[in-house]
N, CA, C and O atoms as a DFTB+ gen file, in Angstrom:
664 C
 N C O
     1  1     130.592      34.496      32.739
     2  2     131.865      34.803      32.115
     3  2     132.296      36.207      32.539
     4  3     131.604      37.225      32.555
     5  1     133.575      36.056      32.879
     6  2     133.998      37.841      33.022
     7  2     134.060      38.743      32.264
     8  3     134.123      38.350      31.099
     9  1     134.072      39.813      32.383
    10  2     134.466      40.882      31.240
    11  2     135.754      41.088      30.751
    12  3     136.532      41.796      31.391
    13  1     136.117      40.510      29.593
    14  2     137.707      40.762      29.388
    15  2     138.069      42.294      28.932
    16  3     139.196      42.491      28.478
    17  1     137.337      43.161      29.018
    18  2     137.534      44.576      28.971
    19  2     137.862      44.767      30.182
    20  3     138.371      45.876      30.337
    21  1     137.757      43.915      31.478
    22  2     137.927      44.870      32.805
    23  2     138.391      43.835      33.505
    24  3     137.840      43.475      34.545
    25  1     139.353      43.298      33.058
    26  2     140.145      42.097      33.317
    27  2     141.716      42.668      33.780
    28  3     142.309      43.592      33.222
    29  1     142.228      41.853      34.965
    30  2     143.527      42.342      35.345
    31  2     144.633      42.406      34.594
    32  3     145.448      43.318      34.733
    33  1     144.795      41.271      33.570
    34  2     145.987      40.497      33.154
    35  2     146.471      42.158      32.329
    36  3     145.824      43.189      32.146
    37  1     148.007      41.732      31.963
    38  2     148.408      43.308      31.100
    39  2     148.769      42.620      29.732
    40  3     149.282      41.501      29.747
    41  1     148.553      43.164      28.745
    42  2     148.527      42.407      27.237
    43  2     149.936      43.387      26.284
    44  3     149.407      44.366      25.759
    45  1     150.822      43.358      26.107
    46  2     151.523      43.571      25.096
    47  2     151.831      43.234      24.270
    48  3     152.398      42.143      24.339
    49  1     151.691      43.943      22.756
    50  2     152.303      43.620      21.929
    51  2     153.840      44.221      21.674
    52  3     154.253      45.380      21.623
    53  1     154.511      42.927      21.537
    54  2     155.955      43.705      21.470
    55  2     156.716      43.375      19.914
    56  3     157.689      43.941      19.416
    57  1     155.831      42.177      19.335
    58  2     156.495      41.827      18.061
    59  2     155.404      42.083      16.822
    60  3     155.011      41.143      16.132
    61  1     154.884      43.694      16.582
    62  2     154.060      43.854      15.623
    63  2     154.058      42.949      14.432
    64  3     155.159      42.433      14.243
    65  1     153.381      42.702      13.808
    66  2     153.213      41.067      12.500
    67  2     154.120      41.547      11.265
    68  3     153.750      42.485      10.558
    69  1     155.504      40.760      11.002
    70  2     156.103      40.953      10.069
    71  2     156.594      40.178       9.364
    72  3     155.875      39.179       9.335
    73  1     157.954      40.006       8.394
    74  2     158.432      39.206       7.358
    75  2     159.519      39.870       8.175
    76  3     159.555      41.098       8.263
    77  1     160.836      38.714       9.068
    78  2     161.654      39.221       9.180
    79  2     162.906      38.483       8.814
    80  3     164.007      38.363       9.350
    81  1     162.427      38.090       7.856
    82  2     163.547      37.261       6.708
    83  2     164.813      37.495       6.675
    84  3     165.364      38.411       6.065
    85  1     165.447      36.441       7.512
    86  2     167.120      36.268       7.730
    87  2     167.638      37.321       8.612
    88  3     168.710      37.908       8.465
    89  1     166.697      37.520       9.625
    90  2     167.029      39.055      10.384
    91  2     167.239      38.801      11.606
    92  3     166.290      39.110      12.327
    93  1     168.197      38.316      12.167
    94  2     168.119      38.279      14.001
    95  2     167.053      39.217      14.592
    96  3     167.342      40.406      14.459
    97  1     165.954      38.977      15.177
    98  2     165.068      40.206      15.270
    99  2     164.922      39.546      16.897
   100  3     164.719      38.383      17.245
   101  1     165.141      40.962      17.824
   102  2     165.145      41.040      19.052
   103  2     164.258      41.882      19.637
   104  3     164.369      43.073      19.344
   105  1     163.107      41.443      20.653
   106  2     162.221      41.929      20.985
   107  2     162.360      43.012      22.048
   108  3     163.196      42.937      22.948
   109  1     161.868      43.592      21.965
   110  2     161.840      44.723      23.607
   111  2     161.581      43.800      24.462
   112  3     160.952      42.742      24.426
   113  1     162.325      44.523      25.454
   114  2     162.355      44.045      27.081
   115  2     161.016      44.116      27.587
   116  3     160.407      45.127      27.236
   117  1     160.489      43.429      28.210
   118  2     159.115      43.607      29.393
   119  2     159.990      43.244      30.428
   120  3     160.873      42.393      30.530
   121  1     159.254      44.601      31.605
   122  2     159.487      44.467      32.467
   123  2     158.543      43.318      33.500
   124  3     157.314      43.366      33.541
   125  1     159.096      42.642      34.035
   126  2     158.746      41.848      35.428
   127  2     158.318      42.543      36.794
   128  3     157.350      42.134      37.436
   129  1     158.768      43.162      37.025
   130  2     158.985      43.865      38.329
   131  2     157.265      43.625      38.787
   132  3     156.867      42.897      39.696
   133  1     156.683      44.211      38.145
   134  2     155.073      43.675      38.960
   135  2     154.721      42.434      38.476
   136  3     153.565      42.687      38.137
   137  1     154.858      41.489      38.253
   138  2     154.274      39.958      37.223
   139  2     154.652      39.020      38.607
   140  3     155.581      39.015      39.414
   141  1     153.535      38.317      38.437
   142  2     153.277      37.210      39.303
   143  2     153.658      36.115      38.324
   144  3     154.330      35.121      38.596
   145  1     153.170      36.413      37.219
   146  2     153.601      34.858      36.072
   147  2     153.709      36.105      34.394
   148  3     153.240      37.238      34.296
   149  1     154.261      35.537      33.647
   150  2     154.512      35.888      32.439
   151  2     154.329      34.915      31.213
   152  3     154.572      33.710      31.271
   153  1     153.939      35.479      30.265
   154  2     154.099      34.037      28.617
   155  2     154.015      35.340      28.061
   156  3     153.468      36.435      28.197
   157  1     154.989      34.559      27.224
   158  2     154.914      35.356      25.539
   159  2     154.137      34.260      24.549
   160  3     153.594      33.185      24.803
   161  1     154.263      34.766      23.704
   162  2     153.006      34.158      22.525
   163  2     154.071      34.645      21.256
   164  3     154.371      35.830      21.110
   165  1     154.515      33.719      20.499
   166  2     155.356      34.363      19.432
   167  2     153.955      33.494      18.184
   168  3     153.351      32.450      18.427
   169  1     153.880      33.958      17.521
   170  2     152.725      33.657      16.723
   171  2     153.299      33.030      15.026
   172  3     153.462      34.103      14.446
   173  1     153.558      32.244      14.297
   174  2     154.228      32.424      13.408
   175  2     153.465      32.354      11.828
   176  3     152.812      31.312      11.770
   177  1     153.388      32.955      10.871
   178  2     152.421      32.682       9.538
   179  2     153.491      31.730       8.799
   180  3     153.862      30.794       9.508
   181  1     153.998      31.781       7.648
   182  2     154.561      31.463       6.452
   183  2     156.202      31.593       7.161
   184  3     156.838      32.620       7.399
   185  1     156.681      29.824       7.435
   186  2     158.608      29.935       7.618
   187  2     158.557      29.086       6.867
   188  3     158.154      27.923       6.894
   189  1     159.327      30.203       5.618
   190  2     159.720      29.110       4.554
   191  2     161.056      29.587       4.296
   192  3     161.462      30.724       4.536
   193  1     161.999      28.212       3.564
   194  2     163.616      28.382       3.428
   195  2     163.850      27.131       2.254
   196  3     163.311      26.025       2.230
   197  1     164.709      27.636       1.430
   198  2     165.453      26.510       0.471
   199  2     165.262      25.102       1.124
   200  3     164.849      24.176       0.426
   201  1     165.557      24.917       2.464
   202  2     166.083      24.059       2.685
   203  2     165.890      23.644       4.188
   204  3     166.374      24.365       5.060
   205  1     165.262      22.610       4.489
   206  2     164.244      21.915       5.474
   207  2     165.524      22.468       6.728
   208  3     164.981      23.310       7.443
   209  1     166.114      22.375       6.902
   210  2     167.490      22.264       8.033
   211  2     168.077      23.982       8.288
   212  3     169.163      24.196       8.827
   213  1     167.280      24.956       7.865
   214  2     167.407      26.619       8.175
   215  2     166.205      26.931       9.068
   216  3     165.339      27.786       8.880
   217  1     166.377      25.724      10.473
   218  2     165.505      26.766      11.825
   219  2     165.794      28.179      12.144
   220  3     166.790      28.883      11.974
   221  1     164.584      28.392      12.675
   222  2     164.778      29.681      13.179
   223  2     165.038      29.157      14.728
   224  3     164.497      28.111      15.087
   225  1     166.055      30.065      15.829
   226  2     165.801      29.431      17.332
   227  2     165.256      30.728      17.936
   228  3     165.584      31.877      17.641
   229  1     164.213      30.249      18.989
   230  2     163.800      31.013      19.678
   231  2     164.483      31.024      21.159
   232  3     164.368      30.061      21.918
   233  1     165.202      32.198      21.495
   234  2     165.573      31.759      23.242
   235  2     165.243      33.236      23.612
   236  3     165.135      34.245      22.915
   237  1     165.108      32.994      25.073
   238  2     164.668      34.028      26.086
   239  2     166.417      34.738      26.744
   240  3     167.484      34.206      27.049
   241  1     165.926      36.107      26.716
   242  2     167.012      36.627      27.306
   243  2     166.510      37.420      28.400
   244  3     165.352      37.834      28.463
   245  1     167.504      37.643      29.352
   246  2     167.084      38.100      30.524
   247  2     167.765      39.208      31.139
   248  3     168.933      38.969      30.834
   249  1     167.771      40.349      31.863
   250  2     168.816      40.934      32.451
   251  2     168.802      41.270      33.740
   252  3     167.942      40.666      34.382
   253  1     169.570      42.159      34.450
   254  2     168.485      42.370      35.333
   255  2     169.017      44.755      35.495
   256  3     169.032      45.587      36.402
   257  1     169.267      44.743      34.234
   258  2     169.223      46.169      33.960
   259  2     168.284      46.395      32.539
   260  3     168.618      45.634      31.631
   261  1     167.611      46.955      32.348
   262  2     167.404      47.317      30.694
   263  2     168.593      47.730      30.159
   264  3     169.237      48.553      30.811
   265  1     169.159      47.221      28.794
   266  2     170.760      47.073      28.325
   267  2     171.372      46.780      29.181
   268  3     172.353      47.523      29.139
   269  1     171.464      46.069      30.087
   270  2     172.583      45.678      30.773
   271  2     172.645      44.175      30.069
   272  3     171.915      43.711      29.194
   273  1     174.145      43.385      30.982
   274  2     174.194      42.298      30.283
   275  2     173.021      40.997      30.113
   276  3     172.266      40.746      31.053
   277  1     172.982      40.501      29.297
   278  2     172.015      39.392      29.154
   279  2     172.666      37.980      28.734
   280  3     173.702      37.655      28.154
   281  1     171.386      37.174      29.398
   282  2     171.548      36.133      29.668
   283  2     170.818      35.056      29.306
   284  3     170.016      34.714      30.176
   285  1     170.818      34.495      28.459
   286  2     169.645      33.297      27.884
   287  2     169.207      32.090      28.699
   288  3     169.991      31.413      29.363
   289  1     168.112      31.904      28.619
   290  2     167.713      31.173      30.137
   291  2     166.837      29.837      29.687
   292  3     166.098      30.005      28.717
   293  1     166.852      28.805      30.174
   294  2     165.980      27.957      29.905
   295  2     164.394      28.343      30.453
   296  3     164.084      29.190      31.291
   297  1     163.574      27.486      29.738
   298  2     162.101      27.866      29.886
   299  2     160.989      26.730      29.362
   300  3     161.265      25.543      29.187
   301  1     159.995      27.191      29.200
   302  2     158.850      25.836      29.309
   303  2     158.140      26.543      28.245
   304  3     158.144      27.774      28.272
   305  1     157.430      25.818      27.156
   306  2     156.922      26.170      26.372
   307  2     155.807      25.511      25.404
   308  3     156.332      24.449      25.070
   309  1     154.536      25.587      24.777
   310  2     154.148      24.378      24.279
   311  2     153.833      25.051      23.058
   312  3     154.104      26.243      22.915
   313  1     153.210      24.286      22.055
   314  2     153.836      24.597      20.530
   315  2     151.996      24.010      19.811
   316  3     151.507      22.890      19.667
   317  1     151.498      25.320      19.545
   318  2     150.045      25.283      18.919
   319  2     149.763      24.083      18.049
   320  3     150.724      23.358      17.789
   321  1     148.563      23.773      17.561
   322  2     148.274      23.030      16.615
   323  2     147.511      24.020      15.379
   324  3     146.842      25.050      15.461
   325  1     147.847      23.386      14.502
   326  2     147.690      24.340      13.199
   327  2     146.523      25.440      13.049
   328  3     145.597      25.357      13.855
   329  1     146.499      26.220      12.313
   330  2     144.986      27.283      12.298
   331  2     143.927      25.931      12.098
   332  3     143.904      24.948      11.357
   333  1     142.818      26.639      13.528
   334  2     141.679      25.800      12.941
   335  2     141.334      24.744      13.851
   336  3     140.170      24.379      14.014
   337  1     142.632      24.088      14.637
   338  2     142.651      22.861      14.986
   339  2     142.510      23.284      16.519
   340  3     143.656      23.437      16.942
   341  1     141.847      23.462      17.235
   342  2     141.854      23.639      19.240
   343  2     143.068      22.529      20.012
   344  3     142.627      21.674      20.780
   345  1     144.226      22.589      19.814
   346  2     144.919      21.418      20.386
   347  2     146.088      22.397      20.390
   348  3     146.327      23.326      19.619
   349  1     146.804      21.921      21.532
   350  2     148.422      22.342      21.261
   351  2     149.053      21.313      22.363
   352  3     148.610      20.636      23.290
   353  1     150.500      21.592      21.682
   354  2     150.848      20.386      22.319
   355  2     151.748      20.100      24.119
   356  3     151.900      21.032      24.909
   357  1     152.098      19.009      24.338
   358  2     152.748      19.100      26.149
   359  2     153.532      20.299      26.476
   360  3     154.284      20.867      25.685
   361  1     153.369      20.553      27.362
   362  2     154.509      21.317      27.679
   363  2     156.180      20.370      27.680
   364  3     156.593      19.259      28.009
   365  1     156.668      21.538      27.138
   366  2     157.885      20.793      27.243
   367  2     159.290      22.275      27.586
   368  3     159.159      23.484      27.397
   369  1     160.446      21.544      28.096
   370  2     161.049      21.696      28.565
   371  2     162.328      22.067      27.563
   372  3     162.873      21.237      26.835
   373  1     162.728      23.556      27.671
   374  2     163.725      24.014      26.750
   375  2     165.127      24.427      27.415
   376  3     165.202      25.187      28.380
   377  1     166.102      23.899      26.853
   378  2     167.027      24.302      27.662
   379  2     167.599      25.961      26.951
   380  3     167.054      26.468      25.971
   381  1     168.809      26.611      27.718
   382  2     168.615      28.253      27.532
   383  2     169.366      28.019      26.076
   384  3     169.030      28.984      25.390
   385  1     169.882      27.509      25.617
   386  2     169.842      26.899      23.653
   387  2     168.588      27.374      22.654
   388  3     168.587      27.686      21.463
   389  1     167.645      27.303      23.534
   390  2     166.485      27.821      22.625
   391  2     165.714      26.893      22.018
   392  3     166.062      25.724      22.189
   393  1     164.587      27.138      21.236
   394  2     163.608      25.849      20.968
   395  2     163.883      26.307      19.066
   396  3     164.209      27.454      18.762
   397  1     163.671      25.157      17.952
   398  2     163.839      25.011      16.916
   399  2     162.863      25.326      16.206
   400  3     162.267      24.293      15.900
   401  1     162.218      26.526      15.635
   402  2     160.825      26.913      14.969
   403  2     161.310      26.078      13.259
   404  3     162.225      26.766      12.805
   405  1     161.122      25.399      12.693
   406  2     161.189      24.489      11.260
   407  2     160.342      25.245      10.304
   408  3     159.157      25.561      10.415
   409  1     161.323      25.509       9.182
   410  2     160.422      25.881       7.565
   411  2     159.261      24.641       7.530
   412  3     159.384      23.505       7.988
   413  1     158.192      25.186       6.894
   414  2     157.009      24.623       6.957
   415  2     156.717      23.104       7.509
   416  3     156.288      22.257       6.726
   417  1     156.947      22.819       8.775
   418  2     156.155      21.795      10.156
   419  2     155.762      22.756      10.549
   420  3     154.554      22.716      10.781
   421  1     156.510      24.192      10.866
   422  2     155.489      25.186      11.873
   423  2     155.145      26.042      11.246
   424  3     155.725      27.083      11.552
   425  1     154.317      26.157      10.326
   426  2     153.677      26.959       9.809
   427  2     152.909      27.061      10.434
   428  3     152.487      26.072      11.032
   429  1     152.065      28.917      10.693
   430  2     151.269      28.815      11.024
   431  2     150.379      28.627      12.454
   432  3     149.175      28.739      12.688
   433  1     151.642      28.259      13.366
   434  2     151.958      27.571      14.586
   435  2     152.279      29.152      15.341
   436  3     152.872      30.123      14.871
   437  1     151.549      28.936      16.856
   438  2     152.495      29.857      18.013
   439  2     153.151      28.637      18.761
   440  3     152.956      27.432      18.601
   441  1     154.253      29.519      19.898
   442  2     154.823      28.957      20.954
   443  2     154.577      29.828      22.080
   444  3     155.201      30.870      22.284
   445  1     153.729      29.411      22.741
   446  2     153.620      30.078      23.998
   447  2     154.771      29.516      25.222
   448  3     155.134      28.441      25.700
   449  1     154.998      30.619      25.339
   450  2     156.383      30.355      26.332
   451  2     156.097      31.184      27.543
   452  3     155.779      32.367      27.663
   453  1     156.359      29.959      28.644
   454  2     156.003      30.486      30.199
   455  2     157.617      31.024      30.666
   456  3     158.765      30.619      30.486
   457  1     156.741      32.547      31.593
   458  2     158.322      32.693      31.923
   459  2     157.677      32.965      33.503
   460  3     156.532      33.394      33.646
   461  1     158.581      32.652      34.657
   462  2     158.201      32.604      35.984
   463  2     159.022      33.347      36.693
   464  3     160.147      32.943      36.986
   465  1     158.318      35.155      37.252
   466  2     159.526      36.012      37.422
   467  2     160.080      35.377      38.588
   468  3     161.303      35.386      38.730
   469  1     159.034      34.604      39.786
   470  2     159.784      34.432      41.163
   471  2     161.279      33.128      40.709
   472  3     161.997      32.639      41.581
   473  1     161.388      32.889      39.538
   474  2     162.531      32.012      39.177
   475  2     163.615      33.018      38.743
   476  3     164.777      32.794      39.080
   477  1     163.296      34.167      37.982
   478  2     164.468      34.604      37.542
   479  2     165.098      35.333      38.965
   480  3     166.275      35.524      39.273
   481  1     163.881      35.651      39.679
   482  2     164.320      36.462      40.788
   483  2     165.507      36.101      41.548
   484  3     166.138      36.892      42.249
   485  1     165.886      34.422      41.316
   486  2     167.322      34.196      42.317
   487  2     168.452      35.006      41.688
   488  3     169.394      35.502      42.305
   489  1     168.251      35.065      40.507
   490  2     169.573      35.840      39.762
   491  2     169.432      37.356      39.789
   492  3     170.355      38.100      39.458
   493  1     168.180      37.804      40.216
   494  2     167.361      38.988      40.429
   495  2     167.672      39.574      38.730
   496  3     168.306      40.604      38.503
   497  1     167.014      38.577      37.525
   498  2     166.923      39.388      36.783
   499  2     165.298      40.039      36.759
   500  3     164.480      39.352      37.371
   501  1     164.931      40.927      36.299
   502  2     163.858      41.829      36.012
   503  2     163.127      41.699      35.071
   504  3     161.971      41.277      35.077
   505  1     164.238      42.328      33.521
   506  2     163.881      42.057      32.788
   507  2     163.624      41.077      31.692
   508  3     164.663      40.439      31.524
   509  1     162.728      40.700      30.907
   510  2     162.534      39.690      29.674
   511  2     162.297      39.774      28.566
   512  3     161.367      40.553      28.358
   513  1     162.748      39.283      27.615
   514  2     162.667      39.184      25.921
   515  2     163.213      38.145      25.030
   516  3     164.130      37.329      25.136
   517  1     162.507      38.387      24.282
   518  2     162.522      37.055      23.112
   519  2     163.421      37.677      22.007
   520  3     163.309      38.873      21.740
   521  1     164.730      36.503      21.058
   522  2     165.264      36.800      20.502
   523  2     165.204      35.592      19.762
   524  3     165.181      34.432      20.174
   525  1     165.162      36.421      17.625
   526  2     164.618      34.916      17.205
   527  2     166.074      35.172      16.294
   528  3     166.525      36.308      16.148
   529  1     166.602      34.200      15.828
   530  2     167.825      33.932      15.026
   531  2     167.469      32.414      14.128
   532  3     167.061      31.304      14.470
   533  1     167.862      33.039      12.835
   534  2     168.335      31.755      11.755
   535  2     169.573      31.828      10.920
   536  3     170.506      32.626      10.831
   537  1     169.298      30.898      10.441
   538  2     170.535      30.933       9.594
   539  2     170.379      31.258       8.022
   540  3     171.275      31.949       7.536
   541  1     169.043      30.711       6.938
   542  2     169.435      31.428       5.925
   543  2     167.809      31.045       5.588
   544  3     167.559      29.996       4.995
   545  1     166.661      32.023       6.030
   546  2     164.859      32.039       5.531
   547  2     165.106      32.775       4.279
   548  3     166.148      33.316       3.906
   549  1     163.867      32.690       3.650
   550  2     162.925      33.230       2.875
   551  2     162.112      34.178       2.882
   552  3     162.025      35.196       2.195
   553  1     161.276      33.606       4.050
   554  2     160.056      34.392       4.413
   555  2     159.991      33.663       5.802
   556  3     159.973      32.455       6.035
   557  1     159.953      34.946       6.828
   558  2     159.665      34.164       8.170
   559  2     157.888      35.285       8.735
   560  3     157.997      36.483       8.998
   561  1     156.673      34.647       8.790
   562  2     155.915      35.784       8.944
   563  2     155.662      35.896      10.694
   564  3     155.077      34.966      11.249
   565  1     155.958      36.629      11.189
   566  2     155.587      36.336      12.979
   567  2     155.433      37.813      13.661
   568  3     155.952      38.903      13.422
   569  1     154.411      37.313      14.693
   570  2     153.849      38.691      15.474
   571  2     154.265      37.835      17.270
   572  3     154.435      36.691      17.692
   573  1     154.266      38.966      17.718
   574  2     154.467      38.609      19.746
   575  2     153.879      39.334      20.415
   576  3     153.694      40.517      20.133
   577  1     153.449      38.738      21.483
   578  2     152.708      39.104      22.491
   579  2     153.018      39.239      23.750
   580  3     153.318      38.045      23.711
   581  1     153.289      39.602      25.084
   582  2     153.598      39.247      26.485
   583  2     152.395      39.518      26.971
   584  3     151.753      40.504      26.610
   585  1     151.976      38.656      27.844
   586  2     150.833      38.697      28.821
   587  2     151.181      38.270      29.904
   588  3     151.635      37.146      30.123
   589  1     150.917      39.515      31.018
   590  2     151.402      39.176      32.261
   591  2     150.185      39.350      33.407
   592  3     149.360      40.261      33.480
   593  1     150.330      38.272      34.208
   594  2     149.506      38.345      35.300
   595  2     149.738      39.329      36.456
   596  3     150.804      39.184      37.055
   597  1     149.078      40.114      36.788
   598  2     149.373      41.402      37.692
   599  2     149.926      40.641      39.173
   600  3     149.265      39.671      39.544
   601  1     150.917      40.992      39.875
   602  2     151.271      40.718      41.061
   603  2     150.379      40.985      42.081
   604  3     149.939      40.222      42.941
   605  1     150.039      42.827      41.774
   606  2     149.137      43.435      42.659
   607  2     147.913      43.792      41.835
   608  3     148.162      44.696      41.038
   609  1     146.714      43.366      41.794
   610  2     145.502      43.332      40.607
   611  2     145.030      45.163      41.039
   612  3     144.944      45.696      42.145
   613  1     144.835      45.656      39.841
   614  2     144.380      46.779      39.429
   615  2     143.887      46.893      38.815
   616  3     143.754      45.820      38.226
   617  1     143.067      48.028      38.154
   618  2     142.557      48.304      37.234
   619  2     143.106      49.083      36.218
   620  3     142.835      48.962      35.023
   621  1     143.839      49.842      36.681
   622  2     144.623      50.686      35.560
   623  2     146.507      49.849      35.730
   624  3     147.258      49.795      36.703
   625  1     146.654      49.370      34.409
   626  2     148.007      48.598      34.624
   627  2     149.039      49.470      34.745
   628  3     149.111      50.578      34.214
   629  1     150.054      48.811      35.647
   630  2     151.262      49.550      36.070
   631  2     152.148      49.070      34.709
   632  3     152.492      47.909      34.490
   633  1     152.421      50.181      33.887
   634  2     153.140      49.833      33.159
   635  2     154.417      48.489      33.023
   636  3     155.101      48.169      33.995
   637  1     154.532      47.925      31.859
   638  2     155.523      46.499      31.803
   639  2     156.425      46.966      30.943
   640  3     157.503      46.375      30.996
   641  1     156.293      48.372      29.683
   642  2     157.334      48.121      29.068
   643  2     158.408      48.731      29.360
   644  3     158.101      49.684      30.075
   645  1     159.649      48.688      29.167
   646  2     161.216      48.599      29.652
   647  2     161.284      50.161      29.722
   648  3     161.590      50.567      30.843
   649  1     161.149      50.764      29.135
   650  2     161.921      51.947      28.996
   651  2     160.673      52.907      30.014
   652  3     161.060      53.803      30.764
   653  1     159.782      52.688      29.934
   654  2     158.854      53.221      30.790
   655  2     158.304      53.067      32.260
   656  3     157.452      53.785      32.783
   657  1     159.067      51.811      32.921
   658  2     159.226      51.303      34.259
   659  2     160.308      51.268      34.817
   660  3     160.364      50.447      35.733
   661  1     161.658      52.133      34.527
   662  2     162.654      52.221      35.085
   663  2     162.901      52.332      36.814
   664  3     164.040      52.422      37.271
């Protein structure tokens, strides 16, 4: 087994673990510019709402400035099986609409979402981030992650986040 202390991949956390109840909450940009492949990991505890039909949507935005304009993009994504359980499910195919996180079916649940920079590259966007929107929660509990595969493998990572890879 390798040493995951001295492992290439670059690990960010960009969505520290919160309650962001009825809050459009928009993630920092990771930069691409060195990533051979990218996933985020949106992680979710407790989405609860009055009322079965108040999703939260998850879509990817893209740019190809930090603040410059953005662009929501389709993407591939597969959707955990509950704490406990080793299963998650097909990959499946999201259009740039975004995927439907549900008051308690996904409890508890991540969505790992693949993002593939040599795809955004035709539009030459750069940058990437996750933006979650509902319409009327309770309690939404969720943490995020980006993990990116190094283009050029190092040992000391070339920085990914936005404001620091200009």
């Amino acid at each position: 087994m390798a040493n995951p202390f001295a492992g290439y991949d670059n690990i960010i956390c960009f969505l520290a673990p919160q309650d962001i109840i009825s809050t459009a909450t928009t993630c920092p940009y990771v930069d691409l510019r060195n990533a051979q492949k990218a996933w985020f990991l949106l992680q979710f505890g407790a989405v609860t709402s009055t009322t079965v039909t108040d999703d939260w949507t998850i879509t990817i935005e893209c740019a190809t400035a930090e603040g410059g304009t953005e662009a929501a993009i389709p993407f591939r994504y597969r959707l955990s099986g509950a704490v406990g359980a080793n299963t998650w499910g097909a990959v499946t195919t999201c259009a740039s609409t975004g995927v439907a996180v549900a008051p308690d079916a996904n409890d508890n649940m991540g969505y790992l979402i693949e993002i593939d920079p040599d795809e955004l590259a035709t539009n030459d966007y750069r940058y990437a981030r996750a933006v979650l929107t509902d319409v009327d929660s309770e309690a939404t509990l969720v943490c995020g992650f980006a993990f990116l595969e190094a283009r050029y493998k190092q040992t000391t990572h070339i920085s990914a986040t936005a404001s620091a890879s200009a």
